[in-house]
N, C-alpha and C positions, 0 to 999 in steps of 0.2 A: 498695328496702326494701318489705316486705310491710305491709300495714296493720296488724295487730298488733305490730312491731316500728315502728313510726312512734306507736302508741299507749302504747307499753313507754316510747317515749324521752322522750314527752311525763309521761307519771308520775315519770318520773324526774326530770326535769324541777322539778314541781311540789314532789317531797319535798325541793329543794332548800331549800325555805322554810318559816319557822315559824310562819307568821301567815297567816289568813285576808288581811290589809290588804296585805303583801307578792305572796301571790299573785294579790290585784286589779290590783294591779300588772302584775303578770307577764301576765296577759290584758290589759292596755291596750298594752304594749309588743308583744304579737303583733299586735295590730291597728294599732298604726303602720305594723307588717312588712309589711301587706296590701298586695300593690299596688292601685294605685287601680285600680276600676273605669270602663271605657271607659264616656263617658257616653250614648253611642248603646246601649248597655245596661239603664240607669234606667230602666227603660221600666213600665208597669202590669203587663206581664204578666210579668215577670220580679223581684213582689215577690212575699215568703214571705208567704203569707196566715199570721196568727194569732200574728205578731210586732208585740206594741206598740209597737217603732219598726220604721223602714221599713230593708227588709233586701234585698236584690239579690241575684238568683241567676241565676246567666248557666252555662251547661250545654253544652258543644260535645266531639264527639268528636274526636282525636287520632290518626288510626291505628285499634287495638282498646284506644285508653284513652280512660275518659271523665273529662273536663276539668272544675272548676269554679274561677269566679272570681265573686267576692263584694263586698259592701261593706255600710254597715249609715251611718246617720246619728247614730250612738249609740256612743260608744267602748268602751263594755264590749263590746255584742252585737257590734261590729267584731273585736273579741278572739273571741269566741266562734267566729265563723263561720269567723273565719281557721286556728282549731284544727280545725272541722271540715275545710276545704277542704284543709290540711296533710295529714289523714290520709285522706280520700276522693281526692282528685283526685290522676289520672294513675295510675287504675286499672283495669282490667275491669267493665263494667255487670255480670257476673256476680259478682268478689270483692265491688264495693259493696253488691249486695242482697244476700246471704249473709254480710257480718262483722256481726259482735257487736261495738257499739259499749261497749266495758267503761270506757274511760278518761274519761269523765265518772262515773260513780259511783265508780272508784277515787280520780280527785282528790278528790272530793265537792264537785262541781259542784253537787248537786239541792241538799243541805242547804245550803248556803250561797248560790243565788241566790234573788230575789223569787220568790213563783209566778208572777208573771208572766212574767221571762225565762226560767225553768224550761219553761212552756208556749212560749215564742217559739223555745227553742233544740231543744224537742221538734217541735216545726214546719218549723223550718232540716234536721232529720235526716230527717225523713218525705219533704222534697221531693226532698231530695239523692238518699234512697231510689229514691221515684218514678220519677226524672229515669235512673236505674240501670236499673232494673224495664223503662221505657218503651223505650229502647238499646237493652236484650236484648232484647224484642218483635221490635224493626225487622230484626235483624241476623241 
C-alpha cells in the first residue's frame, strides 16, 4: 500500500466514531498494537527531543525500505507514534520525505490534542522526516 492509501484507511477508520472519547480510544488500542520496542533500543540517543514523555525512535533500513519502530512511556503518544510508524515505515527514504502528512489534520488530531502533544507529535514527524532525508543522503 502507498502511504496515502495507508492514510485514506486510517481516516476511515477514525470516521468510524462519534466522539472525540471514542477515538481516544481508538489511539490507546493502536498503541497496544505497537509491538514492543527492543530495549537495547531505549537508548538517549534514539529519544524524540521535544516530546513531554519519552518517546523511542529506532530507524533501520530494510533492503530500499526504510524501517521504524517506536514506543512512548505514555499510552496516548504510544497510539500516536504507532499511527505514524503504520503509515511511514517500510517505505522509500525518498516517498517519506516527500508525502504530505494530511491524516492528522483530517481526523483532527491538532484541535483535539494538548499543545503539548500537538508539539511532541509535530517532533515524532520531523525526526521520522529527518531519519528519511538522512537514508537518501547515504544511498
Amino acid at each position: 500500500m502507498t502511504i496515502n492509501e495507508i492514510q485514506d484507511d486510517l481516516i476511515s477508520d477514525f470516521e468510524l466514531f462519534d466522539d472525540w472519547e471514542s477515538k481516544y480510544e481508538y489511539i490507546i488500542d493502536l498503541g497496544k498494537q505497537l509491538p514492543k520496542l527492543d530495549e537495547q533500543y531505549k537508548t538517549e540517543e534514539n529519544i524524540i527531543k521535544g516530546c513531554q514523555s519519552l518517546v523511542w525512535l529506532h530507524a533501520y533500513m530494510d533492503g530500499d525500505k526504510l524501517k521504524f519502530d517506536a514506543d512512548s512511556d505514555a499510552i496516548i503518544v504510544r497510539g500516536l507514534v504507532s499511527m505514524l510508524v503504520k503509515v511511514l515505515s517500510g517505505h522509500t527514504p525518498e516517498e517519506i520525505s516527500r508525502t504530505n502528512l494530511y491524516f492528522m489534520e483530517r481526523i483532527g488530531l491538532h484541535q483535539h490534542l494538548a499543545q503539548t502533544r500537538s508539539n511532541g507529535l509535530a517532533s515524532m514527524v520531523k525526526q521520522m522526516k529527518a531519519y528519511a532525508f538522512a537514508y537518501q543522503a547515504v544511498n
